[in-house]
C-alpha positions as CSV (number, residue, x, y, z in Angstrom):
1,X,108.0,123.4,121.7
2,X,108.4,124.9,118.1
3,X,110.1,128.2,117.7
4,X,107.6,130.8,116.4
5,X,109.3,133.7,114.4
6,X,107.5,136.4,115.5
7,X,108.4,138.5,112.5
8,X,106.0,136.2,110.0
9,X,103.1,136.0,112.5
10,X,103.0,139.7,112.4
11,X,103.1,139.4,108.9
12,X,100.6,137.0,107.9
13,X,98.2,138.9,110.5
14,X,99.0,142.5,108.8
15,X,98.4,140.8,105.0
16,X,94.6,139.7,105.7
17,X,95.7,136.5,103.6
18,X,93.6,134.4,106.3
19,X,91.6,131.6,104.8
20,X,89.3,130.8,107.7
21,X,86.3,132.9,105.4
22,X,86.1,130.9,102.5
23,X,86.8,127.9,104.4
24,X,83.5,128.3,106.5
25,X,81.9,129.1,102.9
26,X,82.6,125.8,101.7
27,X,81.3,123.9,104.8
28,X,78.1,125.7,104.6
29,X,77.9,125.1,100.9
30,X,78.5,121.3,101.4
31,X,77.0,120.9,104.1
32,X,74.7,117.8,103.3
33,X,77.8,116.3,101.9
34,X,80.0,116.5,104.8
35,X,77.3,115.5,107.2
36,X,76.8,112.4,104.8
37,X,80.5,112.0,105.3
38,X,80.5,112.6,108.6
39,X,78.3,109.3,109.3
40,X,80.0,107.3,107.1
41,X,83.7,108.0,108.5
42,X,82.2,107.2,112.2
43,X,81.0,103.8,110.7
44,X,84.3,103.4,108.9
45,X,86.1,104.0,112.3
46,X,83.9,101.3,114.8
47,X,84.5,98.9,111.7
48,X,88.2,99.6,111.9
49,X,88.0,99.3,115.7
50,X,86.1,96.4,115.8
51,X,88.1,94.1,113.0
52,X,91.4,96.2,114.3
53,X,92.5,97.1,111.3
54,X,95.0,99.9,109.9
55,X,94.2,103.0,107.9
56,X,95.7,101.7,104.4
57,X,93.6,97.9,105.3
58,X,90.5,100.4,104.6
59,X,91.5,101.9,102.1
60,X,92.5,98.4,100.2
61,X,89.0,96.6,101.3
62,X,87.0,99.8,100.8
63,X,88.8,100.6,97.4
64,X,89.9,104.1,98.3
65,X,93.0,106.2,98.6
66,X,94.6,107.2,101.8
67,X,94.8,111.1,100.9
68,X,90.7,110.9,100.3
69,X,90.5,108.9,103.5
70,X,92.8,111.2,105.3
71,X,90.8,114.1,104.1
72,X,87.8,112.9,105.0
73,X,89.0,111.8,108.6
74,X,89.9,115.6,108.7
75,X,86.5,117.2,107.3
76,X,88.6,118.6,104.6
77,X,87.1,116.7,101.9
78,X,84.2,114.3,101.5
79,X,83.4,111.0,100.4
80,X,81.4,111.0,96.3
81,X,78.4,109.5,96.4
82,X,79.5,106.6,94.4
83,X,82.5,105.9,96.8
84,X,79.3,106.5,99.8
85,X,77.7,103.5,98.5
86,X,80.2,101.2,97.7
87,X,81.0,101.5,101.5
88,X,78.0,100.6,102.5
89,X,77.4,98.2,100.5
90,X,80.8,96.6,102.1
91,X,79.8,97.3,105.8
92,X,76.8,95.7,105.2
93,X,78.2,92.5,103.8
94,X,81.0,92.9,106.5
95,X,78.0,93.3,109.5
């Protein structure tokens, strides 16, 4: 278990610096994109499954980095639309 200093959580609770707001601003403002995402990382992970391959083998085959990956796994980030279709245009010839 971690230690917790009590004396920052206090803190950070007391300075209102808490991001959760404009984090739940930007999903709502990108929301099409993230859902777009969203189905494109679940076919990017029953690929993965299926050929049993590693994170940075996707990343090589699909021509992306592994911090866009990453953040995309996460919901953090999402896919452009040129990086969408390069995808699956390589899942397609991969099927």
């Amino acid at each position: 278990m971690q230690d917790v200093d009590l004396e920052k959580v206090l803190e950070n609770l007391s300075s209102g610096k808490s991001d959760w707001r404009e984090k739940a601003e930007f999903r709502r403002e990108n929301r099409a994109n993230l859902d777009k995402t969203r189905e494109v990382i679940v076919r990017l992970l029953k690929f993965k499954a299926e050929n049993n391959l590693h994170n940075s083998d996707i990343c090589e085959l699909f021509q992306i980095s592994i911090a866009t990956l990453l953040d995309c796994y996460q919901m953090r980030s999402w896919f452009t639309d040129a990086e969408i279709e390069n995808i699956e245009k390589i899942l397609i010839a991969n099927s």
